[in-house]
Each structure stands twice: as structure tokens, then as C-alpha cells.
PDBQT receptor file of N, H, CA, C and O in Angstrom, charges set to zero:
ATOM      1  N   UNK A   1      42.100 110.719  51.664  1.00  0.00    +0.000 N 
ATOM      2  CA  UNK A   1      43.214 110.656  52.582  1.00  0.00    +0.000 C 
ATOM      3  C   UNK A   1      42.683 110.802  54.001  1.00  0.00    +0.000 C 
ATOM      4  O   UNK A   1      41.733 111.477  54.396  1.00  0.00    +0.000 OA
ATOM      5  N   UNK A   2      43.325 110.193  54.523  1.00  0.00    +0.000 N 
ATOM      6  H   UNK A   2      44.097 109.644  54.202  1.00  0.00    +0.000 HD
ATOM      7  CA  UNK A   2      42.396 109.954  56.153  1.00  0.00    +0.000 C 
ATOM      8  C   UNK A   2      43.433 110.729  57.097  1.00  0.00    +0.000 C 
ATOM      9  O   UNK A   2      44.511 110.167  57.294  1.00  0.00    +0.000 OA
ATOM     10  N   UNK A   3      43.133 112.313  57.861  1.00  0.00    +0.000 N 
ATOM     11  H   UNK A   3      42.258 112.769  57.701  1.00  0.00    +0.000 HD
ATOM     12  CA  UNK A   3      44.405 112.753  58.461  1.00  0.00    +0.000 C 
ATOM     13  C   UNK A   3      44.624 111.761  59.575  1.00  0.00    +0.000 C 
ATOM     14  O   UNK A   3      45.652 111.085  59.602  1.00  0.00    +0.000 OA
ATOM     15  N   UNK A   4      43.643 111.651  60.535  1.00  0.00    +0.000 N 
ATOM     16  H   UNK A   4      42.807 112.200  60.513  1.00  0.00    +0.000 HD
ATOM     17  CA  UNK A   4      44.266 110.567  61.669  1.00  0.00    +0.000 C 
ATOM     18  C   UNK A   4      45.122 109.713  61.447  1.00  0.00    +0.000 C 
ATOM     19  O   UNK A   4      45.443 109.080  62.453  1.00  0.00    +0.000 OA
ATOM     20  N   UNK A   5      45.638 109.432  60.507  1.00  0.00    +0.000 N 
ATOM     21  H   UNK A   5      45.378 109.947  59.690  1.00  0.00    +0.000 HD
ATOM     22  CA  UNK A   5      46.435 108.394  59.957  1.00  0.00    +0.000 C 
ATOM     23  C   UNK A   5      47.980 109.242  59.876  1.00  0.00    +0.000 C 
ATOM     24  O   UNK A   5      49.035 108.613  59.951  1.00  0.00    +0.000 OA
ATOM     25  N   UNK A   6      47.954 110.154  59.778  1.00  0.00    +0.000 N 
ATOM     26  H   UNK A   6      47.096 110.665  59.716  1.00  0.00    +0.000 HD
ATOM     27  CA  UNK A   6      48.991 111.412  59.262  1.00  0.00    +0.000 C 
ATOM     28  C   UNK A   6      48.830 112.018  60.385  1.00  0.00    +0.000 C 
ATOM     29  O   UNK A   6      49.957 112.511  60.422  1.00  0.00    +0.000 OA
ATOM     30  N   UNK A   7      48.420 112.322  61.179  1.00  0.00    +0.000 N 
ATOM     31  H   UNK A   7      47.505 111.921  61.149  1.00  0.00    +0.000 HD
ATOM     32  CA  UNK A   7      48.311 113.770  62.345  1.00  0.00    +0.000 C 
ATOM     33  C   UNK A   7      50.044 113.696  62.768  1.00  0.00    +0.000 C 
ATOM     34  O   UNK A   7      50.669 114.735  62.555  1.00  0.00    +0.000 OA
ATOM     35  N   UNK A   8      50.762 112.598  63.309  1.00  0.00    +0.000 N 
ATOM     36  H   UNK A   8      50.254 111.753  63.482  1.00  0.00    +0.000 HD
ATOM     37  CA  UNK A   8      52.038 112.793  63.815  1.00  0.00    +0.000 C 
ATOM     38  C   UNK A   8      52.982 113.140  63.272  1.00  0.00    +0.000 C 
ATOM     39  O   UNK A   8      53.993 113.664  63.740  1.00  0.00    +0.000 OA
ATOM     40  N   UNK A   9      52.629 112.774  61.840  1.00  0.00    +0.000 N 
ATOM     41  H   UNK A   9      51.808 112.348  61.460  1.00  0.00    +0.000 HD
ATOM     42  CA  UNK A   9      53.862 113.183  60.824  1.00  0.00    +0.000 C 
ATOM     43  C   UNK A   9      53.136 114.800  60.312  1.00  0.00    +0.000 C 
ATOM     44  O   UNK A   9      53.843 115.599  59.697  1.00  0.00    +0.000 OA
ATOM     45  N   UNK A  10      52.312 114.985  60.504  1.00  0.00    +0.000 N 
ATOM     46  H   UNK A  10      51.737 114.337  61.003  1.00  0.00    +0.000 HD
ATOM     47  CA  UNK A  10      51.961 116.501  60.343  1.00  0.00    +0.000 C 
ATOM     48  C   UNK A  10      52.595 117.163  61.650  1.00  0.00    +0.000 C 
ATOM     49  O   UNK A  10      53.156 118.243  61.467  1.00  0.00    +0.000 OA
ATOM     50  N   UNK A  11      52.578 116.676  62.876  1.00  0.00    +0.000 N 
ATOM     51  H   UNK A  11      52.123 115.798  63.024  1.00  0.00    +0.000 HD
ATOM     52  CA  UNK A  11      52.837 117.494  64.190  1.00  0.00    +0.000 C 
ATOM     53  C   UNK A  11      54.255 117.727  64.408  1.00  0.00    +0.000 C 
ATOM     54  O   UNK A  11      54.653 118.857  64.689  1.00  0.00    +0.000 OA
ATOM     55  N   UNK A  12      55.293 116.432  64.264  1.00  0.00    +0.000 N 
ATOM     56  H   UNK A  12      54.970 115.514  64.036  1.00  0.00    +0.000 HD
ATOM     57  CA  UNK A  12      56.867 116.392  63.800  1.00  0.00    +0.000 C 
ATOM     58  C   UNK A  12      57.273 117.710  62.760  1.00  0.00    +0.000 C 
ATOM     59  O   UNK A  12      58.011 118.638  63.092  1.00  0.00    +0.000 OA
ATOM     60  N   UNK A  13      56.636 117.564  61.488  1.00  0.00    +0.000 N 
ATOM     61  H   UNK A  13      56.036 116.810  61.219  1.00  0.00    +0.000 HD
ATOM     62  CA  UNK A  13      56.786 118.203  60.714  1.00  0.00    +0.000 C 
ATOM     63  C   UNK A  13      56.662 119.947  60.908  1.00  0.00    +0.000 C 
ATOM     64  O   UNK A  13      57.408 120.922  60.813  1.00  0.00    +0.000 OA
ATOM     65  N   UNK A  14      55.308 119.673  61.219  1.00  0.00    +0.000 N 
ATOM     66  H   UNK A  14      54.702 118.881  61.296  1.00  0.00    +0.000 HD
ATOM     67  CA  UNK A  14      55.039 121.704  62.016  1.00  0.00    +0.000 C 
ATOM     68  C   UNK A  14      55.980 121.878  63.479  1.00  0.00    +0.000 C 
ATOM     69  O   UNK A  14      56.287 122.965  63.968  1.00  0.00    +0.000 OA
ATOM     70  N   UNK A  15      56.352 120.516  64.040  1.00  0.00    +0.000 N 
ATOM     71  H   UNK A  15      56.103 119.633  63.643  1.00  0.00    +0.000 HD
ATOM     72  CA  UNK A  15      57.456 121.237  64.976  1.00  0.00    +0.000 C 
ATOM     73  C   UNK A  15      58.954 121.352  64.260  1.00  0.00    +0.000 C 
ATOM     74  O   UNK A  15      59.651 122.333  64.519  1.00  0.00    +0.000 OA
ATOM     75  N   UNK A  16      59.333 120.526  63.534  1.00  0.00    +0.000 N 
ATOM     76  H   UNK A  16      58.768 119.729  63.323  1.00  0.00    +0.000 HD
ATOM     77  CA  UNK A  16      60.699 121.134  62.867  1.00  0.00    +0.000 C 
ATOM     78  C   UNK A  16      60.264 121.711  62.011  1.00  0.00    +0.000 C 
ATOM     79  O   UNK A  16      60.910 121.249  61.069  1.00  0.00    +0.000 OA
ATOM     80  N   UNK A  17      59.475 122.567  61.525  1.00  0.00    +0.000 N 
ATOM     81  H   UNK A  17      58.950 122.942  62.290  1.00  0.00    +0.000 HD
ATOM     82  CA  UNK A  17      59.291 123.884  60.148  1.00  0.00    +0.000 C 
ATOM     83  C   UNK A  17      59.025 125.323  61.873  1.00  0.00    +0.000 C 
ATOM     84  O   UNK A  17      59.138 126.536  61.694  1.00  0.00    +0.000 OA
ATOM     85  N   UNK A  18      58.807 124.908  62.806  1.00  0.00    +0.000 N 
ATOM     86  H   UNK A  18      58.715 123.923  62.952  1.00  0.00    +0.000 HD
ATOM     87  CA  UNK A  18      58.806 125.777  63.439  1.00  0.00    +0.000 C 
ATOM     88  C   UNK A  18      60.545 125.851  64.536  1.00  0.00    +0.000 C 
ATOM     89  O   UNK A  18      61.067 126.876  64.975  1.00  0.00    +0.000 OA
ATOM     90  N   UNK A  19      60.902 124.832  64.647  1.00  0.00    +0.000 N 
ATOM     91  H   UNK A  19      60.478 123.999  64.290  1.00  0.00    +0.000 HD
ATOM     92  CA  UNK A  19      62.128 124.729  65.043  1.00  0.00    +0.000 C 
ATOM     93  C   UNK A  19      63.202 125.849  63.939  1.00  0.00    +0.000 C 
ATOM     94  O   UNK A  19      63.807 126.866  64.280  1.00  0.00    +0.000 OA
ATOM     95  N   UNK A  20      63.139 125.271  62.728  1.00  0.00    +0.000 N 
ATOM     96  H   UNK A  20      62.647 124.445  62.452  1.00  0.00    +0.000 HD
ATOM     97  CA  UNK A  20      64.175 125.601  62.251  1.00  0.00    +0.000 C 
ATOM     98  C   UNK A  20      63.937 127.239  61.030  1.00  0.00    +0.000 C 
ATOM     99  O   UNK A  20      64.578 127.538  60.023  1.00  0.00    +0.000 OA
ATOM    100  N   UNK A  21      62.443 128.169  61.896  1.00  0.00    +0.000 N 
ATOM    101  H   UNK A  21      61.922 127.927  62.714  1.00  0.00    +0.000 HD
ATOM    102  CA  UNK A  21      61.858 128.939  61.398  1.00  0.00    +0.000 C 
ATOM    103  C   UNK A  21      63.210 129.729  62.876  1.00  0.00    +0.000 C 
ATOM    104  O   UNK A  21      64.237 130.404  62.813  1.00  0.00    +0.000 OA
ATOM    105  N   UNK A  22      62.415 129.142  63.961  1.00  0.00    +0.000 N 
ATOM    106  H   UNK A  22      61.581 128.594  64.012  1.00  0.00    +0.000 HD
ATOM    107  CA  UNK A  22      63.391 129.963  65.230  1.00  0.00    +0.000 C 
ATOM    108  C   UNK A  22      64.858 130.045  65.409  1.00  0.00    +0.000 C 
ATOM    109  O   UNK A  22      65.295 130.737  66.329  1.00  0.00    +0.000 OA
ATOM    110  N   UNK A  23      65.752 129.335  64.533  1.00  0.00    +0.000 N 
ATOM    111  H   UNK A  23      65.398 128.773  63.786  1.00  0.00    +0.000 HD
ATOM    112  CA  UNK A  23      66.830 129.371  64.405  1.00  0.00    +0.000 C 
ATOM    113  C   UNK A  23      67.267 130.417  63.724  1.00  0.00    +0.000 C 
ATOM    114  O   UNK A  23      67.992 131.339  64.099  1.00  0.00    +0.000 OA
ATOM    115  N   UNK A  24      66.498 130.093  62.114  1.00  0.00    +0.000 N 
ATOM    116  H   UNK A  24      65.910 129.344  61.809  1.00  0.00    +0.000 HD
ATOM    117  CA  UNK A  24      67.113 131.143  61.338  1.00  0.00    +0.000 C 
ATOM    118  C   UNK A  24      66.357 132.199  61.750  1.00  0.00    +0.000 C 
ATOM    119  O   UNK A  24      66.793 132.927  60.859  1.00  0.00    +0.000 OA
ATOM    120  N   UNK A  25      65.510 132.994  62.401  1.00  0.00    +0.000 N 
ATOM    121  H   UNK A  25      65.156 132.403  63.126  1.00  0.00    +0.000 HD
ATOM    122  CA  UNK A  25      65.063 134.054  62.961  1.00  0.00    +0.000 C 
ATOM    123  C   UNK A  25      66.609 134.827  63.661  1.00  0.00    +0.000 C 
ATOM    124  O   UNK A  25      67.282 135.807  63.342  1.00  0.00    +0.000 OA
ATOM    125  N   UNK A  26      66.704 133.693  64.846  1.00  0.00    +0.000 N 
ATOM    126  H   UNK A  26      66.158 132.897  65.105  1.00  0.00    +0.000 HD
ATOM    127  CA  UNK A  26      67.711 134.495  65.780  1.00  0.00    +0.000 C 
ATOM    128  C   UNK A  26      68.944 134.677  64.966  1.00  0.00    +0.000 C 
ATOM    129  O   UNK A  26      69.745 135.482  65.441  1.00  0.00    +0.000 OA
ATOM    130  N   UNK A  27      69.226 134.186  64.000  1.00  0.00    +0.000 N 
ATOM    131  H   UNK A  27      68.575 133.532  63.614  1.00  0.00    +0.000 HD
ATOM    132  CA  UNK A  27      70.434 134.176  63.424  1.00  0.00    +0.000 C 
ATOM    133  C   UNK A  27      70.077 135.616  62.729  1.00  0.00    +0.000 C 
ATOM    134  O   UNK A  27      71.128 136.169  62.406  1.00  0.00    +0.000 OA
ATOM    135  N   UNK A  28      69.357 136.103  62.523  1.00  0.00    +0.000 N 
ATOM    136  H   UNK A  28      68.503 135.654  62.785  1.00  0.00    +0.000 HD
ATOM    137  CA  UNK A  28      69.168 137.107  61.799  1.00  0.00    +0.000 C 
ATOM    138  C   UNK A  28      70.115 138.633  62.856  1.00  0.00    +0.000 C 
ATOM    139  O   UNK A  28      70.009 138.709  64.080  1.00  0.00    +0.000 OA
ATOM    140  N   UNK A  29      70.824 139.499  62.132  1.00  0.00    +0.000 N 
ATOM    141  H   UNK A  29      70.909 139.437  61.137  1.00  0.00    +0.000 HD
ATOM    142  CA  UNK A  29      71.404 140.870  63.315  1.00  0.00    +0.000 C 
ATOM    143  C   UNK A  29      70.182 141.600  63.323  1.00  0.00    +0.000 C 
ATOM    144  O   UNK A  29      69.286 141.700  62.485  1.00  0.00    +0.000 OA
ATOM    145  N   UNK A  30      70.393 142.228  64.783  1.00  0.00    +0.000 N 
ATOM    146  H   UNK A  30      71.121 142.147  65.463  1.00  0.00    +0.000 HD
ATOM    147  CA  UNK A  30      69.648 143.315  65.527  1.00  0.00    +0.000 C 
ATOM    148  C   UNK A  30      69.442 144.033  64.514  1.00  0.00    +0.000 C 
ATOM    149  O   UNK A  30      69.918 143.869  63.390  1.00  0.00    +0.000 OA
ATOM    150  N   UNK A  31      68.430 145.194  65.019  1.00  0.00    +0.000 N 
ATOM    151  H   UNK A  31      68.043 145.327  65.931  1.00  0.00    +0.000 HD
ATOM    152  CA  UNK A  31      67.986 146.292  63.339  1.00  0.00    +0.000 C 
ATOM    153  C   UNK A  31      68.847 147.147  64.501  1.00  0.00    +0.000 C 
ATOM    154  O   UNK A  31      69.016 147.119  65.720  1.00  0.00    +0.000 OA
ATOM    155  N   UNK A  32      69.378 148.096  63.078  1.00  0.00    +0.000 N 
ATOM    156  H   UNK A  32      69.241 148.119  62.088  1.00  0.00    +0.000 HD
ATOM    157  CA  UNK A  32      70.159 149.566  63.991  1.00  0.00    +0.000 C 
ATOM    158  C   UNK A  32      69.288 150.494  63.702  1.00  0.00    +0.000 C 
ATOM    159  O   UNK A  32      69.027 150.740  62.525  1.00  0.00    +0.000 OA
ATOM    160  N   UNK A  33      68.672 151.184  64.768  1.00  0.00    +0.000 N 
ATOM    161  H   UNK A  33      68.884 150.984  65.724  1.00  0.00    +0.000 HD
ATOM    162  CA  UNK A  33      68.323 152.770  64.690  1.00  0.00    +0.000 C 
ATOM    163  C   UNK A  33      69.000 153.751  64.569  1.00  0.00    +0.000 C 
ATOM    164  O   UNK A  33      69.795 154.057  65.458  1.00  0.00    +0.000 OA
ATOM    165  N   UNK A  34      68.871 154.435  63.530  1.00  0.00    +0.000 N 
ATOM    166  H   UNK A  34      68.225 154.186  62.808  1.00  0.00    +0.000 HD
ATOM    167  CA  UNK A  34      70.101 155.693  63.441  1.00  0.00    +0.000 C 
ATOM    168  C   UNK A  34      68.835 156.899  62.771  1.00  0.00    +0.000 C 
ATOM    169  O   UNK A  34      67.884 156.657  62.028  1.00  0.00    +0.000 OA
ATOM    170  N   UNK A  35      69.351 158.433  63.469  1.00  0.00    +0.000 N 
ATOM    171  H   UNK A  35      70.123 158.630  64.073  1.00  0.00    +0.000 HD
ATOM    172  CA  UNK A  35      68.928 159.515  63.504  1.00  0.00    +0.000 C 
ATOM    173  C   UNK A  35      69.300 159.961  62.163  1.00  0.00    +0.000 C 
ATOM    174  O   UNK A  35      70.249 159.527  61.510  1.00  0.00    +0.000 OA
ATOM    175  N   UNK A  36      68.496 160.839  61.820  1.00  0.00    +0.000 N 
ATOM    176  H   UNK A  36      67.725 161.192  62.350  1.00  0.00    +0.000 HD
ATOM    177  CA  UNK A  36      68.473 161.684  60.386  1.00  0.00    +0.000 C 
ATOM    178  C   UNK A  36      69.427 162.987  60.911  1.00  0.00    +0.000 C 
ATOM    179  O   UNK A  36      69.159 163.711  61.869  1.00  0.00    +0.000 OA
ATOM    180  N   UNK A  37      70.489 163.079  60.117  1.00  0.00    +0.000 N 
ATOM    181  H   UNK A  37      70.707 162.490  59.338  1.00  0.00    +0.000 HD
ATOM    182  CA  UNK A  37      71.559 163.622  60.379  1.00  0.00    +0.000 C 
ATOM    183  C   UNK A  37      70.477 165.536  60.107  1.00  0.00    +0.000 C 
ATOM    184  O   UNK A  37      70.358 166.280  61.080  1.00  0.00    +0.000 OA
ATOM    185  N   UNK A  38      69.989 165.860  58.971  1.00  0.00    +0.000 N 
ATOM    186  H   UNK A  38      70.086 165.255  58.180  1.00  0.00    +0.000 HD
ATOM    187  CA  UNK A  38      69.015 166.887  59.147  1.00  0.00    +0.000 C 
ATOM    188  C   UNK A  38      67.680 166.799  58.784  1.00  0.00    +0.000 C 
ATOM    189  O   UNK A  38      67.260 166.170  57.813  1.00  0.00    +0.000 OA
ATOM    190  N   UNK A  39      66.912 167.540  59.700  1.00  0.00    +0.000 N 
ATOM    191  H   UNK A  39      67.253 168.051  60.489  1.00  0.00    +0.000 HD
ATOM    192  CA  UNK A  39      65.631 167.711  59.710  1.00  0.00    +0.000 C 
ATOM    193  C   UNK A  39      64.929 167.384  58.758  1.00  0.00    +0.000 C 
ATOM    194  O   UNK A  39      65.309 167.574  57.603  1.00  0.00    +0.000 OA
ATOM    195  N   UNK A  40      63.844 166.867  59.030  1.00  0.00    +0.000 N 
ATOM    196  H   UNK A  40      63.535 166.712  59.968  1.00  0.00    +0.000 HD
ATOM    197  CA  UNK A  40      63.386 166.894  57.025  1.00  0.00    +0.000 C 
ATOM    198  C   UNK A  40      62.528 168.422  56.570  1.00  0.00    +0.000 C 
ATOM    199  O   UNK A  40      61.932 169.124  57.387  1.00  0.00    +0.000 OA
ATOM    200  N   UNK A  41      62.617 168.657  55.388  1.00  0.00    +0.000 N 
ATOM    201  H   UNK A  41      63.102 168.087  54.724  1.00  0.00    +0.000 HD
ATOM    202  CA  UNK A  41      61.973 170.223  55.325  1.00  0.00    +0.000 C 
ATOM    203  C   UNK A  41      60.535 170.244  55.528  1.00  0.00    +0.000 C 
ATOM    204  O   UNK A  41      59.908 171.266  55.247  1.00  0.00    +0.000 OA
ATOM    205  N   UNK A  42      59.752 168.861  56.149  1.00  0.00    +0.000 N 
ATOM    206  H   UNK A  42      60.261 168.032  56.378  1.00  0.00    +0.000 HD
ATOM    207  CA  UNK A  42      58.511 169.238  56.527  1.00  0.00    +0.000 C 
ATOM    208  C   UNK A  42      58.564 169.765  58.137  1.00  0.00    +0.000 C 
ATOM    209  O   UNK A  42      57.710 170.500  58.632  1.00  0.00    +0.000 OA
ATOM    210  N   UNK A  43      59.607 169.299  58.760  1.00  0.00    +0.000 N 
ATOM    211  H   UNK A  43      60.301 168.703  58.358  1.00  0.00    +0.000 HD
ATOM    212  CA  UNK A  43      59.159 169.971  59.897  1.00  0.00    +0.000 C 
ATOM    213  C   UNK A  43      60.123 171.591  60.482  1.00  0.00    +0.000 C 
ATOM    214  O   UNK A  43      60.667 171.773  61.571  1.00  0.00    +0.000 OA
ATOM    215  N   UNK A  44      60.053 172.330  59.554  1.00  0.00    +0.000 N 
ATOM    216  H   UNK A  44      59.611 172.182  58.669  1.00  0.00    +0.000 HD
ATOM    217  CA  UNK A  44      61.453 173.500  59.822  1.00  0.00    +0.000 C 
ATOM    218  C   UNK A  44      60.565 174.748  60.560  1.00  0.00    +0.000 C 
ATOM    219  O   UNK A  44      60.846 175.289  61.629  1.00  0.00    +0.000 OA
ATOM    220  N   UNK A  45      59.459 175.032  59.710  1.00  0.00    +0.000 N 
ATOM    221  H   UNK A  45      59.231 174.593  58.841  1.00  0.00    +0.000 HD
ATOM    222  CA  UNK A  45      58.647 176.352  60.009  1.00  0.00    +0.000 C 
ATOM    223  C   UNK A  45      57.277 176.077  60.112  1.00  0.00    +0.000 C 
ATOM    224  O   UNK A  45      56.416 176.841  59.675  1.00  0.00    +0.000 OA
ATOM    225  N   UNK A  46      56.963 174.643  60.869  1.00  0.00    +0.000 N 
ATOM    226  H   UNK A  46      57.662 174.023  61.224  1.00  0.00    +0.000 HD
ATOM    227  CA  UNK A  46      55.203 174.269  61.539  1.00  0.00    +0.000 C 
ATOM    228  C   UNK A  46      55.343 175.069  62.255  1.00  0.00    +0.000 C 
ATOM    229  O   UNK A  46      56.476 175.458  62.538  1.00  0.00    +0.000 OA
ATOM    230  N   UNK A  47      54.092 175.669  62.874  1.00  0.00    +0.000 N 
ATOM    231  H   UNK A  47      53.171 175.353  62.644  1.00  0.00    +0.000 HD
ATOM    232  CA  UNK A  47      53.784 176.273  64.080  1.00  0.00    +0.000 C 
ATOM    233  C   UNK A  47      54.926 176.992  64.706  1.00  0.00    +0.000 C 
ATOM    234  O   UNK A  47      54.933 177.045  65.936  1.00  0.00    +0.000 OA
ATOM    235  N   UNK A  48      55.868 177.538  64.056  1.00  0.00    +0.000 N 
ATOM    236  H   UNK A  48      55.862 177.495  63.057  1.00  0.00    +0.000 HD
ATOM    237  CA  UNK A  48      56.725 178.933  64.667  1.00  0.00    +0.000 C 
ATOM    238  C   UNK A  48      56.376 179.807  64.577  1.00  0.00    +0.000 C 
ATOM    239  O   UNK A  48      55.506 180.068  63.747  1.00  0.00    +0.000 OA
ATOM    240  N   UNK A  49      57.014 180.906  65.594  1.00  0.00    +0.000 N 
ATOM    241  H   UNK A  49      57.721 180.694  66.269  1.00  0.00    +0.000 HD
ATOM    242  CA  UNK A  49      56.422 182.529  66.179  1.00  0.00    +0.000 C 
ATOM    243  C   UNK A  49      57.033 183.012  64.450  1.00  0.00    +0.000 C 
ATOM    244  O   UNK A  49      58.198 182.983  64.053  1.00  0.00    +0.000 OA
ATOM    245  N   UNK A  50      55.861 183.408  63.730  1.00  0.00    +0.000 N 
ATOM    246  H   UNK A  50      54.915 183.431  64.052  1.00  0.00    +0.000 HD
ATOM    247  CA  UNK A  50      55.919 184.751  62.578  1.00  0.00    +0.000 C 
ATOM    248  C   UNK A  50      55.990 183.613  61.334  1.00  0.00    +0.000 C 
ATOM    249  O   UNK A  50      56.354 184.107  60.267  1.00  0.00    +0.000 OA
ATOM    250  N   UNK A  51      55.734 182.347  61.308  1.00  0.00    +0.000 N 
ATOM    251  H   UNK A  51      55.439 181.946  62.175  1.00  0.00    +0.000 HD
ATOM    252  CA  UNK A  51      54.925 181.560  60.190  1.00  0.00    +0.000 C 
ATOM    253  C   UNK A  51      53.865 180.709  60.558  1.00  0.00    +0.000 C 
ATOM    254  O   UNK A  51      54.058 179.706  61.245  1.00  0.00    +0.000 OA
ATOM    255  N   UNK A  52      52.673 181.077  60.111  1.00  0.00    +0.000 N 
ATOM    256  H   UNK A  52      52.517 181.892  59.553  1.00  0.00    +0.000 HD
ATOM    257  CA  UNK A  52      52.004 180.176  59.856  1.00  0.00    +0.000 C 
ATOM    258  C   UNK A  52      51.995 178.416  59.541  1.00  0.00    +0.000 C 
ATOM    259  O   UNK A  52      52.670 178.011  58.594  1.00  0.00    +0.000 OA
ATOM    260  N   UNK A  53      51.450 177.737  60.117  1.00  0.00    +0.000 N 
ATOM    261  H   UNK A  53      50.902 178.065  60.886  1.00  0.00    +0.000 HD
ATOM    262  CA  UNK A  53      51.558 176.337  59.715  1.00  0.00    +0.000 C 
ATOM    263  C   UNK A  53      50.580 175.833  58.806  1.00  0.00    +0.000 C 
ATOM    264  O   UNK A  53      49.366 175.965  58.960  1.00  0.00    +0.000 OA
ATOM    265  N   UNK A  54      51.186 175.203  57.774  1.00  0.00    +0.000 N 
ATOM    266  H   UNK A  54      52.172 175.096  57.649  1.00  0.00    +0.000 HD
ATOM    267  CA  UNK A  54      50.311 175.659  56.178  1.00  0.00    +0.000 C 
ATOM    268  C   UNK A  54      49.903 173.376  55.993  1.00  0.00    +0.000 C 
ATOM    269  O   UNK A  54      50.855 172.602  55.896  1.00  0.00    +0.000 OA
ATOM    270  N   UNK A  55      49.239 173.145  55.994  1.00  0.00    +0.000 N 
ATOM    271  H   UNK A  55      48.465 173.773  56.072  1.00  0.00    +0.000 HD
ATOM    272  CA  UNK A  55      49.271 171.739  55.362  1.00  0.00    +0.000 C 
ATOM    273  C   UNK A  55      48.283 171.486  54.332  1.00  0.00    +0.000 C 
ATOM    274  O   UNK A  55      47.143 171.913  54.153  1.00  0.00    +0.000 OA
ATOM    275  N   UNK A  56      48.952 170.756  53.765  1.00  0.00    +0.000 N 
ATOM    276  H   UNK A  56      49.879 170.409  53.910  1.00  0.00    +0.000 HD
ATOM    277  CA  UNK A  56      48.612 170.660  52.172  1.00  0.00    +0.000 C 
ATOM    278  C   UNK A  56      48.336 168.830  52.103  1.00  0.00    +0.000 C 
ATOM    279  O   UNK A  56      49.200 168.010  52.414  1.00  0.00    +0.000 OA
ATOM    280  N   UNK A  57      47.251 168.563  51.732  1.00  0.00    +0.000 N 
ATOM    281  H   UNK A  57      46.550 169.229  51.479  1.00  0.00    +0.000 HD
ATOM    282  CA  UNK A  57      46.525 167.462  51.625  1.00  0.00    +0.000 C 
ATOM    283  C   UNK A  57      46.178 166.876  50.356  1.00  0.00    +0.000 C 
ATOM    284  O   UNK A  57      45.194 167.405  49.838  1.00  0.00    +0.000 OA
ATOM    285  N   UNK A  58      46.524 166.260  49.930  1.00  0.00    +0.000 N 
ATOM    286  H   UNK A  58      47.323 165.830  50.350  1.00  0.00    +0.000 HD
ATOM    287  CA  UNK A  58      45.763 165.613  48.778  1.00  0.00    +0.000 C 
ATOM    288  C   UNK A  58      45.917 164.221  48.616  1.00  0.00    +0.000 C 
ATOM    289  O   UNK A  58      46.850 163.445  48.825  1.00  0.00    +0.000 OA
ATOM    290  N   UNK A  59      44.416 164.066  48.062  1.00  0.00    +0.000 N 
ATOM    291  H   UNK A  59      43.659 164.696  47.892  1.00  0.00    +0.000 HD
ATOM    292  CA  UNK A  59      43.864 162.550  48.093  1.00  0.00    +0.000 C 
ATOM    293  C   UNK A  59      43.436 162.018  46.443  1.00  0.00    +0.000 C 
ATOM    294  O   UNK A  59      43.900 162.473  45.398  1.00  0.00    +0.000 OA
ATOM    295  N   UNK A  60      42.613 161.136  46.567  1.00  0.00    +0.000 N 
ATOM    296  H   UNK A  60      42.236 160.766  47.416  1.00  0.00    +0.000 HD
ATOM    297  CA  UNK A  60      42.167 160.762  45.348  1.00  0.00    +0.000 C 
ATOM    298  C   UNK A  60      41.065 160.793  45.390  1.00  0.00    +0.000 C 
ATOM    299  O   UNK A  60      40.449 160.286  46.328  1.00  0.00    +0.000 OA
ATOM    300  N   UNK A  61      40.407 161.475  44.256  1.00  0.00    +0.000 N 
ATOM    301  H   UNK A  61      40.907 161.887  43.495  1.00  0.00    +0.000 HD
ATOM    302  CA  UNK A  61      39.407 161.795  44.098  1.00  0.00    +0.000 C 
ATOM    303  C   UNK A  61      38.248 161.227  43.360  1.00  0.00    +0.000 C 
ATOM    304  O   UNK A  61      38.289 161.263  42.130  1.00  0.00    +0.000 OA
ATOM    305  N   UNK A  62      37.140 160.667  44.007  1.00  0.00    +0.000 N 
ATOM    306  H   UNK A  62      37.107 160.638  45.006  1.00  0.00    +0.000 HD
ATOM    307  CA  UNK A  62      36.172 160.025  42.994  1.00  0.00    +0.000 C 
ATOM    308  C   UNK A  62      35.983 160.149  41.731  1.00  0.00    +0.000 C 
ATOM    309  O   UNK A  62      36.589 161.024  41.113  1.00  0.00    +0.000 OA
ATOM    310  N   UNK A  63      35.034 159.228  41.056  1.00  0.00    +0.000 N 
ATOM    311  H   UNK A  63      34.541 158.517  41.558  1.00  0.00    +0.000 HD
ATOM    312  CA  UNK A  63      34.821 159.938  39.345  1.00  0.00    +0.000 C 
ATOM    313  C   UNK A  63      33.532 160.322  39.701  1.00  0.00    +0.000 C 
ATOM    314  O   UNK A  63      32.841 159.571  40.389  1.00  0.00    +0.000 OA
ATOM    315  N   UNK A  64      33.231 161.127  39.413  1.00  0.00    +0.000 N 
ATOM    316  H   UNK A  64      33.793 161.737  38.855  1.00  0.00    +0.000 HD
ATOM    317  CA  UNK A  64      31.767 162.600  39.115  1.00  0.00    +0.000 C 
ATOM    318  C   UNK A  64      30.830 161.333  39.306  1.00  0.00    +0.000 C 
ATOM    319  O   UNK A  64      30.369 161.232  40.443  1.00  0.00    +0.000 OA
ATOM    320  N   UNK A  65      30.417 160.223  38.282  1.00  0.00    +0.000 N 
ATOM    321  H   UNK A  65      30.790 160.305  37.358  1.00  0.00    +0.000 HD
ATOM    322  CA  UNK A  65      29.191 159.017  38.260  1.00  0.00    +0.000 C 
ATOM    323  C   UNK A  65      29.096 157.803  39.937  1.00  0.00    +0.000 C 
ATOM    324  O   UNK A  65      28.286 156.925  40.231  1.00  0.00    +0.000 OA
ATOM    325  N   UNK A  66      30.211 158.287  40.605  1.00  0.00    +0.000 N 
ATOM    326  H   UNK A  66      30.869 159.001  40.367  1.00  0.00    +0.000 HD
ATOM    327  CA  UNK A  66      30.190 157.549  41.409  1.00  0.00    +0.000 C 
ATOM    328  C   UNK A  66      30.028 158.133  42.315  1.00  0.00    +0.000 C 
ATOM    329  O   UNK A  66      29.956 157.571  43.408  1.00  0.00    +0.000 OA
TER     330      UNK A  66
């Protein structure tokens, strides 16, 4: 297949698959940001006067041969 022969109908084509990519984009609604009505319980007693701030980590752990 020889593209030079095709390049315009490839360029038409990637401009309406990009035309009608930007349409239905904008048609899409705004995202809403909305606040967490309460705190989550990781952040209640970090670093306050008379508790300690405790973090707890865990990962995955190699196998012993590796």
C-alpha cells in the first residue's frame, strides 16, 4: 500500500476523528468539587498537643531468594 497515495484521506479523516473527539468532549458537564462533610479518621489526632503522631506503613515484601 503506497501512503502518498492515501495521506489526504488519512489527514480529512484525523481532522474529523479530532473534530468530532472536541465536540463530544465539550458536551461532556463540568466535574463538581464537593467537601467531605467529616474529617476522615486519619487526620483527627496527627501531631496534636498530648498525642503523638503514630504512622503505620506497610508495603510488600520481597521473597527471602530474591
Amino acid at each position: 500500500m503506497n501512503i502518498h497515495k492515501h495521506m489526504e484521506a488519512i489527514f480529512v479523516t484525523t481532522l474529523a476523528i479530532i473534530g468530532i473527539g472536541s465536540l463530544v468532549i465539550d458536551r461532556l458537564p463540568d466535574a463538581q468539587a464537593s467537601t467531605v462533610s467529616q474529617p476522615l479518621p486519619a487526620e483527627n489526632n496527627i501531631g496534636t498537643e498530648g498525642h503523638m503522631a503514630v504512622i503505620i506503613v506497610r508495603g510488600h515484601r520481597p521473597a527471602h531468594g530474591a
